[in-house]
N, C-alpha and C positions, 0 to 999 in steps of 0.2 A: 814327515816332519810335523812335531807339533810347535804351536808358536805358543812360548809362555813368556808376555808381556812384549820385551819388543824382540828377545834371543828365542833364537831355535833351539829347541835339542832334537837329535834323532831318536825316531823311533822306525823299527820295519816291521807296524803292525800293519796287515792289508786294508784293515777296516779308515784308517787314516788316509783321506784323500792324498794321492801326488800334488805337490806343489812345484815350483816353478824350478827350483832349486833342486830336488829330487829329479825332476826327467832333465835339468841340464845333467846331473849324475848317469844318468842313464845313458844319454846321449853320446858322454863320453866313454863311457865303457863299448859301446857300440864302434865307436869311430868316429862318431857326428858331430860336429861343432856349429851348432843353431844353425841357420840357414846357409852356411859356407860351403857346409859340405865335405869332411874328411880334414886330415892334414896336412894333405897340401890345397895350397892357394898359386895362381896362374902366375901370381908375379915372383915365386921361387922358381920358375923356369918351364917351360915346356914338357910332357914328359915324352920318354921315346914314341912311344906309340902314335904320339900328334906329328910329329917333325918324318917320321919314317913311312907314314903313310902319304903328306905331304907331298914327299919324293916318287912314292909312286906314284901319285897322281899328277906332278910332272911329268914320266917319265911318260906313260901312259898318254897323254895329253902332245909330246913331242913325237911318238913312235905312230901316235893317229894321225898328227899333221905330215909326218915324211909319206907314211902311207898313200892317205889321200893325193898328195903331190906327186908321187910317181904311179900311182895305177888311173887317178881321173881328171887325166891332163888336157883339160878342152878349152884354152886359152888364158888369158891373166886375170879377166874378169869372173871367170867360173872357178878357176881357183881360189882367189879372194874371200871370194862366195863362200867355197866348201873350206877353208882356213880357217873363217869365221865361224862358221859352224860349230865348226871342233874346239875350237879356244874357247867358246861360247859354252859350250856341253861340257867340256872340261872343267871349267871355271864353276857353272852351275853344279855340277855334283858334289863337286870338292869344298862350296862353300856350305852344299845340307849334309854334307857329311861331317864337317866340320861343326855346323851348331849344334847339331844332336849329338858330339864327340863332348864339346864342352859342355852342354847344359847337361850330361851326365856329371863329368866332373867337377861340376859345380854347381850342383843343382840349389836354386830359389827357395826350393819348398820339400823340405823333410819330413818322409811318414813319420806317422804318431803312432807306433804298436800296442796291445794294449797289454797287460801286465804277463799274461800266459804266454806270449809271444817271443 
């Protein structure tokens, strides 16, 4: 872009620094929309991927609590114990699985490639 006065005109000579306006061009030809992150945005919906993983990790999370309950069955209080456990470990994987699921799809901070790229 060169700026003559206060209007742009294009130019795609390489010796012409990118401007601001040029790598949002880029960005979009890529897929990238500044720091959002693609086309979709979280509040158009879920996509499968999140919700179907979700599931297993209920299900998973329910099939360890039955388990536990019928093979180390050493009273109410040790139950408890190992219930917690599981719901605990369940819950904690499910929520690093989950921020690293999102902050991909919505990543903060978009590479800057450099023109060869």
């Amino acid at each position: 872009m060169k700026r003559v006065g206060k209007e742009t005109t294009k130019h795609h000579s390489p010796s012409i620094p990118i401007t601001e306006e040029r790598e949002r061009e880029r960005e979009r030809e890529r897929g990238w929309s500044g720091g959002g992150g693609g086309d979709r945005s979280i509040k158009e919906g879920c996509p499968i991927g999140f919700l179907m993983t979700t599931i297993i990790f209920v299900v998973v999370g329910v099939v360890a609590s039955v388990s536990v309950r019928l093979c180390c069955n050493r009273g109410p209080s040790s139950n408890l114990f190992h219930l917690t456990l599981i719901i605990t470990a369940t819950v904690c994987s499910w929520m690093m699985w989950a921020i690293v699921y999102l902050a991909q799809l919505k990543p903060l901070i978009v590479p800057i490639l450099s023109e060869g790229e």
